[in-house]
Backbone bond lengths (Angstrom), bond angles and torsions (degrees), N, CA, C in turn:
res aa  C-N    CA-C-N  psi(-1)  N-CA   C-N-CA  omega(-1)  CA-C   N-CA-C  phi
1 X - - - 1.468 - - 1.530 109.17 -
2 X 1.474 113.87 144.78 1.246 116.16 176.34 1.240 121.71 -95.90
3 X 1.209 126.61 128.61 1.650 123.82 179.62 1.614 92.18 -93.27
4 X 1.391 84.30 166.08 1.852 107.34 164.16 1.442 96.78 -112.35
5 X 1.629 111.11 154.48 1.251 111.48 -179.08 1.928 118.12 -54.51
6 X 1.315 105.18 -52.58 1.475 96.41 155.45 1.784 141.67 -8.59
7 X 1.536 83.55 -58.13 1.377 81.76 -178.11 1.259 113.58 -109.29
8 X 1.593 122.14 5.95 1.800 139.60 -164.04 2.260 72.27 -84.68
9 X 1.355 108.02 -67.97 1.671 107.81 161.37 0.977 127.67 18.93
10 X 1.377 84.20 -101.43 2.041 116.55 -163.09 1.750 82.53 -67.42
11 X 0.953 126.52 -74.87 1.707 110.76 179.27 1.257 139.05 -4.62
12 X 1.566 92.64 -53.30 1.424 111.77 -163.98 2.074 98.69 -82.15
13 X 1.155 108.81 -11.18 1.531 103.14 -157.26 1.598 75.36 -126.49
14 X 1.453 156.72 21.67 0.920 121.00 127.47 1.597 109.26 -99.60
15 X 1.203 132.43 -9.24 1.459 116.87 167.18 2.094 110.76 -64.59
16 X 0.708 104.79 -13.60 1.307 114.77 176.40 1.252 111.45 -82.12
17 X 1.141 109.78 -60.95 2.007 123.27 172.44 1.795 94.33 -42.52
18 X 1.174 105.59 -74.33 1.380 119.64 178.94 1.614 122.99 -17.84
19 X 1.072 95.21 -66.32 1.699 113.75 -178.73 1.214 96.61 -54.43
20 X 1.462 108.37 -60.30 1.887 106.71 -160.24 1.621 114.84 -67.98
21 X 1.557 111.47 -29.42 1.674 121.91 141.77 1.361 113.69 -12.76
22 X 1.779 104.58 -78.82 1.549 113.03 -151.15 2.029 97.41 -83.17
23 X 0.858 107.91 -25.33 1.723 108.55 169.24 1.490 107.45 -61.03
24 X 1.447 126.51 -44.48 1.520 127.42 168.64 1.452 99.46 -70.23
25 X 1.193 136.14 -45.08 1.009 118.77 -178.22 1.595 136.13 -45.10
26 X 1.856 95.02 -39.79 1.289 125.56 -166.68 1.820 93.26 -79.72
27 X 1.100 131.84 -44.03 1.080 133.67 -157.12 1.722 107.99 -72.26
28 X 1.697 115.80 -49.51 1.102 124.44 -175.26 1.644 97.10 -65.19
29 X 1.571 119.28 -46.72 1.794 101.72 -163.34 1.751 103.11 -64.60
30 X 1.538 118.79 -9.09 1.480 97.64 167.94 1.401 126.54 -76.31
31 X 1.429 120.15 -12.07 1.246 127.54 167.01 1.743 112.00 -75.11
32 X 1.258 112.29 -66.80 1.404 125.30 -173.42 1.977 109.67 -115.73
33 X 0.936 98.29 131.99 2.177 88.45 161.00 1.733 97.70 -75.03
34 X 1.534 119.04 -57.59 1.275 123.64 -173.84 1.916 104.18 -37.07
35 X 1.307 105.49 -43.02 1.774 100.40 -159.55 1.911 87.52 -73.69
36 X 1.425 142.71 23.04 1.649 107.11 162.05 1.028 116.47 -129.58
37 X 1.663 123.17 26.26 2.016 120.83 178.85 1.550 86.70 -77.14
38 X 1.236 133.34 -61.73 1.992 107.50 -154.47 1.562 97.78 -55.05
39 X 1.222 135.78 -48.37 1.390 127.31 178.30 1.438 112.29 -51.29
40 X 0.894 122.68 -71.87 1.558 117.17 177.92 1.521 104.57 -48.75
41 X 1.203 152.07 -24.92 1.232 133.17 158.03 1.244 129.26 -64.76
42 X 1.118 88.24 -28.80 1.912 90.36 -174.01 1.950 104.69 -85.17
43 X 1.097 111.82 -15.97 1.650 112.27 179.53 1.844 92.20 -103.87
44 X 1.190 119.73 -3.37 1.669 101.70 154.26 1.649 113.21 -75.31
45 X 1.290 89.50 -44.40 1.614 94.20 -177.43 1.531 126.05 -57.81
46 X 1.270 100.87 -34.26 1.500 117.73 163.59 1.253 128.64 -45.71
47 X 1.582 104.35 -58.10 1.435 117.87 165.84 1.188 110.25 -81.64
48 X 1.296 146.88 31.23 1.604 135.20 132.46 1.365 122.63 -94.19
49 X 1.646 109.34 -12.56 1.456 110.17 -170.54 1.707 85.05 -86.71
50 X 1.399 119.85 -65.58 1.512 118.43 163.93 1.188 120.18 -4.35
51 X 1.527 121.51 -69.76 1.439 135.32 -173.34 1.804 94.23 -52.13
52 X 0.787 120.62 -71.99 1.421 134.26 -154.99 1.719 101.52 -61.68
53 X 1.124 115.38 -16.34 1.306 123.92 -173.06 1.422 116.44 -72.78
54 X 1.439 98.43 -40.79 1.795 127.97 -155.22 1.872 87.73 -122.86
55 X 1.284 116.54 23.06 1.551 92.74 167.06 1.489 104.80 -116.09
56 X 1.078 133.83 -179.38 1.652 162.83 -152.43 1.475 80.99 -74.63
57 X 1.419 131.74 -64.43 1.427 143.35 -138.61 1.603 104.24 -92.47
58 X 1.672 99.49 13.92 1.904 94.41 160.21 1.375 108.31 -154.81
59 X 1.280 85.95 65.84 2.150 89.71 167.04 1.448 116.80 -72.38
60 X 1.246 139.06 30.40 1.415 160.80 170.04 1.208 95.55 -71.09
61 X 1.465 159.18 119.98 1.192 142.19 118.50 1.774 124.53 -29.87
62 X 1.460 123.40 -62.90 1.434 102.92 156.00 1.398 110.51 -43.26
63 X 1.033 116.95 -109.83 1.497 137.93 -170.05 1.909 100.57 1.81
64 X 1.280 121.79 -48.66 1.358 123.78 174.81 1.469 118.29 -69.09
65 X 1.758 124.27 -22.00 1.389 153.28 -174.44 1.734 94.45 -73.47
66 X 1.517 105.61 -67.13 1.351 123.46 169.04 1.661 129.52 -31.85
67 X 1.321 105.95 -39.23 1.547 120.79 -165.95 1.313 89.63 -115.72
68 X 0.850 151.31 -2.39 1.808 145.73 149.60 1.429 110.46 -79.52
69 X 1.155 123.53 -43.51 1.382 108.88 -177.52 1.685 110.50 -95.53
70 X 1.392 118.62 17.43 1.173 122.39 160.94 1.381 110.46 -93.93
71 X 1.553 108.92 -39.98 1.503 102.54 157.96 1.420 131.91 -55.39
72 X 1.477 105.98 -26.98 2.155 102.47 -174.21 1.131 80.18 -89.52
73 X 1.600 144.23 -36.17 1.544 123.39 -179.39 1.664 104.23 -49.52
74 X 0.673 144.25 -41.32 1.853 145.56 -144.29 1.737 96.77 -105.74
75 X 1.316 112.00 -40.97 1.662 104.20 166.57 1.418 114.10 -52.07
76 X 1.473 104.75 -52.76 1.859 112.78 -177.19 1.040 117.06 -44.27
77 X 1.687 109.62 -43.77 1.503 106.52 -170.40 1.640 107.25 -87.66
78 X 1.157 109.02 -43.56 1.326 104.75 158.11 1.901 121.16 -24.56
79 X 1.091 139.35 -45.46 0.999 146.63 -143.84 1.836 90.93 -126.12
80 X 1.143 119.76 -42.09 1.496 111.78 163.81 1.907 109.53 -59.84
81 X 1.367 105.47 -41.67 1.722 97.09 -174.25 1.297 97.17 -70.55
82 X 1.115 154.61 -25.79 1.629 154.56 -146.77 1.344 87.37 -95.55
83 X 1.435 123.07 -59.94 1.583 118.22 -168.36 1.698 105.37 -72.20
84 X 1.086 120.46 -20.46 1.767 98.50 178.40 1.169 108.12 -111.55
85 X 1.735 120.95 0.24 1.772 98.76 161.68 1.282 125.87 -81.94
86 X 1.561 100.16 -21.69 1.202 126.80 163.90 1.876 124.91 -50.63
87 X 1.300 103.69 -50.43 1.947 115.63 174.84 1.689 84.67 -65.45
88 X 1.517 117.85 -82.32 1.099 133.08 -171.49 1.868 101.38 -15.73
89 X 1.491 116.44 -54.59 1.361 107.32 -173.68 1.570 117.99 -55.76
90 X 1.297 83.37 -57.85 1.595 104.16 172.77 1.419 127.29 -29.24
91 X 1.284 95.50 -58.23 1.618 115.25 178.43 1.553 99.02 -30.51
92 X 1.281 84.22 -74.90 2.068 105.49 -173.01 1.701 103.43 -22.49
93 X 1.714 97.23 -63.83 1.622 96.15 -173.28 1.323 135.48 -60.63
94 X 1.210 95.94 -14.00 1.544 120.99 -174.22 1.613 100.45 -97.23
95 X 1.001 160.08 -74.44 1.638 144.26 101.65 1.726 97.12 48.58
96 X 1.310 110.70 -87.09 1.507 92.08 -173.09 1.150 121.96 -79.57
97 X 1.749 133.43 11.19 1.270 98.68 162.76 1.613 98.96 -100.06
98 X 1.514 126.84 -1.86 1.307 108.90 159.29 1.424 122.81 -45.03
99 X 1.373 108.89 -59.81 2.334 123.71 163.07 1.593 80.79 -22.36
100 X 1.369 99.84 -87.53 1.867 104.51 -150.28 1.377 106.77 -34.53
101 X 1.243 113.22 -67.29 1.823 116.10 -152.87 1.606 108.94 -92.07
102 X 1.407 129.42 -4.25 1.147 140.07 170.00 2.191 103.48 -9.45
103 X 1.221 103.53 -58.53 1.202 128.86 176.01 1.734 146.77 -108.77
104 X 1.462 83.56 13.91 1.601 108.53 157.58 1.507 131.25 -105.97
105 X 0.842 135.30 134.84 1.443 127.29 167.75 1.592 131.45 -82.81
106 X 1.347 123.58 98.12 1.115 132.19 -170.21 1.204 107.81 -113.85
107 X 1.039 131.38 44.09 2.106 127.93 -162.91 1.401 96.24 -89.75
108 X 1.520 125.33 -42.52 1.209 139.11 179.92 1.471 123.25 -41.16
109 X 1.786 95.22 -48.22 1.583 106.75 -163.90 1.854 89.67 -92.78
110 X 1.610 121.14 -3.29 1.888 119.00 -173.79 1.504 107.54 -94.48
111 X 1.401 92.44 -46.97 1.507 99.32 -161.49 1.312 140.44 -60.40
112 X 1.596 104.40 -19.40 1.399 128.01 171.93 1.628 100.26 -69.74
113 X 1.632 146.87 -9.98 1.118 138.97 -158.64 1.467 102.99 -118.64
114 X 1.537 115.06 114.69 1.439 115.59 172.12 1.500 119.03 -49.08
115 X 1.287 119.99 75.35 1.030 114.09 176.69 1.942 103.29 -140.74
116 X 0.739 106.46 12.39 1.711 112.49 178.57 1.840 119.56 73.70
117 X 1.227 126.39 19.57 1.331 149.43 -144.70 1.082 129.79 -145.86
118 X 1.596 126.81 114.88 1.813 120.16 -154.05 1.554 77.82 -132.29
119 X 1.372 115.86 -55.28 1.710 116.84 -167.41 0.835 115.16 -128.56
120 X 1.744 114.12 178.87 1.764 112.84 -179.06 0.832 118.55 -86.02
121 X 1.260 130.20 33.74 2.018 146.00 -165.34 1.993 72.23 -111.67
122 X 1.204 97.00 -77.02 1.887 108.78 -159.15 1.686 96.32 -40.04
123 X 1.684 104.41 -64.04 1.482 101.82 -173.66 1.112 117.70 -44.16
124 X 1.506 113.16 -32.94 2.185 104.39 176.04 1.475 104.52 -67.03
125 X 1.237 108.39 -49.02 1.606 93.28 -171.91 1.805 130.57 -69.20
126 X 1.121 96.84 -22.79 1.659 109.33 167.25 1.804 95.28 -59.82
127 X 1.402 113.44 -58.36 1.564 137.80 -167.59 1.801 97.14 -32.49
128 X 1.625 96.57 -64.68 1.383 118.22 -164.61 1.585 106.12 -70.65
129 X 1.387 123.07 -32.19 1.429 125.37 173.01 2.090 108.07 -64.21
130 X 1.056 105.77 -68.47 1.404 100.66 165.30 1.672 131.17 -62.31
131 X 1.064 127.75 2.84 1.550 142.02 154.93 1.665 102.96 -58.31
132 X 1.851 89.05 -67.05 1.567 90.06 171.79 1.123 154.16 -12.06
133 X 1.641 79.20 -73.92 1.653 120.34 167.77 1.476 114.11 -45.22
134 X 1.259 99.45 -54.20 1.762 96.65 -177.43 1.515 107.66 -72.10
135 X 1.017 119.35 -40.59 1.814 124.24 -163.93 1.796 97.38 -58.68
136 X 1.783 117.35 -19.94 1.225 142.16 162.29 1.051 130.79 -51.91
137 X 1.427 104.45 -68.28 1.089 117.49 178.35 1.941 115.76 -66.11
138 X 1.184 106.48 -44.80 1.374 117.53 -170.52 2.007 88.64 -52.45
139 X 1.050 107.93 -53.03 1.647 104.74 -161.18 2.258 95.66 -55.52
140 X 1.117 100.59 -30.79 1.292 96.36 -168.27 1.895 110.76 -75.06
141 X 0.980 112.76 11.35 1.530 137.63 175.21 1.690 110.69 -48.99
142 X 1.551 102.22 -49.04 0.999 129.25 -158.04 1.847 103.55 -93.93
143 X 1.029 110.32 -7.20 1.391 124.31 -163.82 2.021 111.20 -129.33
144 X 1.268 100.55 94.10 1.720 108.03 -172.15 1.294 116.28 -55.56
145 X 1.580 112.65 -30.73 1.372 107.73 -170.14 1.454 115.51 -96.05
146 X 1.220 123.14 -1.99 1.233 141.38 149.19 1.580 124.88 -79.37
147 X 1.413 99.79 -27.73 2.107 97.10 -148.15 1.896 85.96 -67.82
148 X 1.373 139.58 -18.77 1.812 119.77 -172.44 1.200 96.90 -97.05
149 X 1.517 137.52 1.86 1.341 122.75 158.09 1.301 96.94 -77.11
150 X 1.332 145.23 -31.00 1.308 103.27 -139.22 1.878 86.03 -121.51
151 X 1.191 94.94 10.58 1.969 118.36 161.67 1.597 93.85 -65.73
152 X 1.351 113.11 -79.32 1.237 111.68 -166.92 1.916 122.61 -60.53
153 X 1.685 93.33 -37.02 1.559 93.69 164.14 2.189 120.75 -45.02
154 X 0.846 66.00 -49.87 2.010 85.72 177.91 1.244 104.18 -50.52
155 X 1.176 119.41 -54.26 1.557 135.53 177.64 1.386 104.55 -47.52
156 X 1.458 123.12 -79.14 1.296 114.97 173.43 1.300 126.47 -49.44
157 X 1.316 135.31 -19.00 1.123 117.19 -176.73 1.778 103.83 -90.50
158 X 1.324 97.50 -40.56 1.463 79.87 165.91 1.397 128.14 -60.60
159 X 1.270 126.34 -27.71 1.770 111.71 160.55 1.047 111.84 -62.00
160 X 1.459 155.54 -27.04 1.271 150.57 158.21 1.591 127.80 -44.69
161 X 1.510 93.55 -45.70 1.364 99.58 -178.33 1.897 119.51 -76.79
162 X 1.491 100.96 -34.61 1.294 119.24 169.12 1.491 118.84 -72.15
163 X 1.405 120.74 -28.20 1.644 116.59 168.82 1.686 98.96 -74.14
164 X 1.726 127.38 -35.25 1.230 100.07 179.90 1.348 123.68 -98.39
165 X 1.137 105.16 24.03 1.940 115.01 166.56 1.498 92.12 -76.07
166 X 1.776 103.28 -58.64 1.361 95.25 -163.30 1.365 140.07 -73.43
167 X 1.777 97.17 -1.22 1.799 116.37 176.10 1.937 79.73 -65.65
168 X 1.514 100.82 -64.06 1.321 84.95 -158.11 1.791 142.68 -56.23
169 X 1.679 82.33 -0.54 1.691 91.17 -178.99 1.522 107.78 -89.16
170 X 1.512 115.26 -27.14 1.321 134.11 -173.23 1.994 97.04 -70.13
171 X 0.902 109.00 -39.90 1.606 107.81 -169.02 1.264 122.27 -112.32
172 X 1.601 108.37 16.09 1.640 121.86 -171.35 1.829 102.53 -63.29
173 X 1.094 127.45 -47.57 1.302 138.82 -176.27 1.585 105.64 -35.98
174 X 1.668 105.69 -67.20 1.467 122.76 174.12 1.489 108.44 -61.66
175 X 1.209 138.83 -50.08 1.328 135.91 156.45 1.333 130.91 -25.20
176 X 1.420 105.00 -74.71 1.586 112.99 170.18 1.576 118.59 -38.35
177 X 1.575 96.33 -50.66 1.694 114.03 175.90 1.273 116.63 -38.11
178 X 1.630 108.66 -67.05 1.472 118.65 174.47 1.638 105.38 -62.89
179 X 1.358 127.60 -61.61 1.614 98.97 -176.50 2.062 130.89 -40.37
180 X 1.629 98.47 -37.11 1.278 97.57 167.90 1.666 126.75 -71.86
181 X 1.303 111.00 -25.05 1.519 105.19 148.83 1.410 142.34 -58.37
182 X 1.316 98.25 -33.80 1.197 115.85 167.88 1.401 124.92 -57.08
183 X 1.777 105.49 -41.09 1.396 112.23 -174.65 1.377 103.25 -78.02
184 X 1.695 123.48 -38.36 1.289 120.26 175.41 1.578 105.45 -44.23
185 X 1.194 106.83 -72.06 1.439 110.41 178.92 1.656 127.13 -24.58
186 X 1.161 98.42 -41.23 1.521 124.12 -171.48 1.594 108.65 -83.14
187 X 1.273 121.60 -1.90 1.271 135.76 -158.48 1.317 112.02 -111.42
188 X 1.909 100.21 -47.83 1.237 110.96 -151.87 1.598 92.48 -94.41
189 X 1.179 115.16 -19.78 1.611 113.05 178.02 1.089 121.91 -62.33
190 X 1.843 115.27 -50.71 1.939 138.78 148.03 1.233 83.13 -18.32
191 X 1.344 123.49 -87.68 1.475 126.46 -151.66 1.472 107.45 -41.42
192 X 1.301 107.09 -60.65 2.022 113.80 167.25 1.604 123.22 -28.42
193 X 1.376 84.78 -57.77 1.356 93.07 178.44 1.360 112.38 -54.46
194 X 1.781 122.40 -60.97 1.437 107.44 -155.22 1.744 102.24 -69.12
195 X 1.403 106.18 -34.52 1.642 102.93 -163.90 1.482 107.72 -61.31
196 X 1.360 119.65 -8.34 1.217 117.82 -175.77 1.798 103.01 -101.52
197 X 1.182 101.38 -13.67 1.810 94.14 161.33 1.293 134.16 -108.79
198 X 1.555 88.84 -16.97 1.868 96.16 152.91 1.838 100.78 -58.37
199 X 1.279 123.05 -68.48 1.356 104.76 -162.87 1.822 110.99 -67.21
200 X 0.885 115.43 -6.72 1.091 113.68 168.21 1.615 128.26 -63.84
201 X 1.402 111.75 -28.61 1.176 129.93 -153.85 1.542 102.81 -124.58
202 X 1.916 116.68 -16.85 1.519 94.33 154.80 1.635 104.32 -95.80
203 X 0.992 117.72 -2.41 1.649 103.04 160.08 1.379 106.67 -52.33
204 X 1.108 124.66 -84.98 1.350 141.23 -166.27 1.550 94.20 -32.13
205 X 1.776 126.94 -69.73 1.184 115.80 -179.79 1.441 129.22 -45.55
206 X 1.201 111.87 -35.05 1.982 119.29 171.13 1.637 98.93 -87.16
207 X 0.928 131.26 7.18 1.714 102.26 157.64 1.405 127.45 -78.34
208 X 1.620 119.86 -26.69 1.388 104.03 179.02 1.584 115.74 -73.19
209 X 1.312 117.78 -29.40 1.391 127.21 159.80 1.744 121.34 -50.73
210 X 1.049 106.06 -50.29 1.722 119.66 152.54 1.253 104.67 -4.32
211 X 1.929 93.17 -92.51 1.316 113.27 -174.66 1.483 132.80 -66.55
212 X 1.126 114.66 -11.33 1.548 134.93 147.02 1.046 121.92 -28.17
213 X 1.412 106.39 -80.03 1.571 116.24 151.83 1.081 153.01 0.17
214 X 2.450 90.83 -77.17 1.509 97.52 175.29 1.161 111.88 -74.27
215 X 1.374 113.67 -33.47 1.595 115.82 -158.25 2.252 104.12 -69.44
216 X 1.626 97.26 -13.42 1.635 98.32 173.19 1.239 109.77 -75.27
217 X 1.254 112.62 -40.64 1.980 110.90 -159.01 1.480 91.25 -80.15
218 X 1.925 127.86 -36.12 1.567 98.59 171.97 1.482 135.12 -68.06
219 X 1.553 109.11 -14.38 1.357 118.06 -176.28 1.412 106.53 -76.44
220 X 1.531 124.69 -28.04 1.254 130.49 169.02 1.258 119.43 -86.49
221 X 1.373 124.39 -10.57 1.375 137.00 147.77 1.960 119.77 -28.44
C-alpha cells in the first residue's frame, strides 16, 4: 500500500506515541494491576481508528487523515492517564512516609540525594508543588497549544516522584532503624516525664506531714 507523506507522518508519530504508551503502561502495572485498564483502553481505541485507517473501506484521503489523528489523539491520552495515575500513586506513598517521619529526623540519611529533600516538612512541600502541577496540567487538556507542555511537565514530575519512592526503598533499612530510635527516644522521655511527676507529687503529699513534724519538735522545744 501506498502512503502519502501525510499519512507515512501521522504513522510514524503514533507508533512512537504508542510505544511510549505501552512503556507507561508497563511501568504503572509494576506498582498496581488496578492502575493500567484506562490505558489499555485508550490504545484499544487507537488501534481501531488505525485499523480503519489502513483498511480497503477508507480510500478517502481525509477520512484516513481523520482516523489517524484520532488514533495519536488516544495514544496521548493514553500516555497522559499512565503519567497521572502513576504521580497520583506516588503521591499516596510519599504522603505516608510524611504520616511516618512527620517527627523523626532523617535529613542525614535525605540530604546527601539530589533530590531537593532532608525531611517530611520539604517532602510535603515539593508534594504540594507537584499536586499543583497536575490540578494544572489536567485543566490544560482542553487547551492544544499547551496540552504537550504540560505532557512533558507530568513526565517530570513523575521522575521525581519515582526516584523518591526509590531513595526510599534503597534506605528503608536505615529508616526504619532511625524511626525505632526515635520511638525509644520518645518513650524514654514519657518515662522522664512521669517519674519526674510522680516525685513531684509525693513531695507535695509528705509536706503536710513535714510540717507536722517541725512545727512538733519546736513546740517541744
Amino acid at each position: 500500500m501506498l502512503l502519502s507523506e501525510p499519512v507515512h507522518s501521522l504513522i510514524s508519530e503514533i507508533h512512537r506515541l504508542f510505544d511510549l504508551a505501552e512503556q507507561e503502561h508497563s511501568l504503572c502495572s509494576q506498582l498496581s494491576r488496578e492502575l493500567v485498564s484506562p490505558v489499555i483502553n485508550e490504545l484499544r481505541y487507537a488501534g481501531q481508528h488505525l485499523l480503519r485507517a489502513l483498511s480497503g473501506n477508507c480510500p478517502d484521503e481525509n477520512k484516513k487523515i481523520d482516523e489517524l489523528k484520532k488514533a495519536e489523539s488516544h495514544c496521548k491520552r493514553a500516555l497522559y492517564d499512565a503519567r497521572d495515575t502513576e504521580c497520583m500513586y506516588l503521591i499516596g506513598e510519599a504522603l505516608q512516609f510524611i504520616i511516618d517521619y512527620k517527627s523523626v529526623d532523617v535529613s542525614d540519611i535525605l540530604k546527601t540525594e539530589p533530590l531537593g529533600v532532608a525531611d517530611a516538612y520539604e517532602v510535603r512541600r515539593e508534594i504540594s508543588v507537584i499536586a499543583r502541577d497536575i490540578s494544572s496540567i489536567r485543566h490544560m487538556e482542553n487547551n492544544d497549544a499547551m496540552r504537550e507542555q504540560g505532557y512533558a511537565l507530568l513526565g517530570q514530575r513523575r521522575d521525581w516522584l519515582r526516584s523518591f519512592i526509590n531513595l526510599l526503598d534503597s534506605k528503608s533499612d536505615l529508616l526504619t532503624k532511625r524511626k525505632r530510635q526515635a520511638g525509644r527516644k520518645f518513650f524514654l522521655e514519657i518515662m522522664g516525664v512521669l517519674l519526674s511527676s510522680a516525685g513531684v507529687l509525693l513531695g507535695i503529699m509528705a509536706f503536710p506531714e513535714s510540717c507536722q513534724s517541725v512545727a512538733k519538735a519546736i513546740f517541744q522545744y
